[in-house]
Residue, then its C-alpha position, 0 to 999 in steps of 0.5 A: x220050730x224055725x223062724x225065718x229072715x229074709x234080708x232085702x238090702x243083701x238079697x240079688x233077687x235070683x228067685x232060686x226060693x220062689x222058683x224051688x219053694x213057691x208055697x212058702x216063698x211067693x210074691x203077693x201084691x208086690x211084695x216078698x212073702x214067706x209062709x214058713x208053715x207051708x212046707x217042712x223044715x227040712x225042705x226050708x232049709x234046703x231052699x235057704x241053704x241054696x240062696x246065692x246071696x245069703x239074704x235068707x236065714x233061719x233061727x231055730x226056736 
């Protein structure tokens, strides 16, 4: 099981996880949304490890 971070002061809001993964990472009402459910761990951490500015990170339970 993962668990996921999303650091909003680092983040340069690129939207490389929005555009790559939109069924986890979207935008609701405003405001950053991550359903870790939505996808495979695999795919996640894929889409993380592409974050330009590191503000996305998994902690592995």
């Amino acid at each position: 099981m993962i668990e996921m971070h999303w650091d909003e002061a680092v983040c340069c809001h690129a939207g490389v996880c929005v555009e790559s993964l939109p069924q986890v990472f979207k935008i609701e009402d405003g405001q950053f949304r991550i359903d870790p459910h939505a996808a495979s761990a695999d795919r996640i951490r894929e889409v993380v490890s592409q974050c330009p500015s590191g503000a996305l990170s998994i902690e592995e339970k």
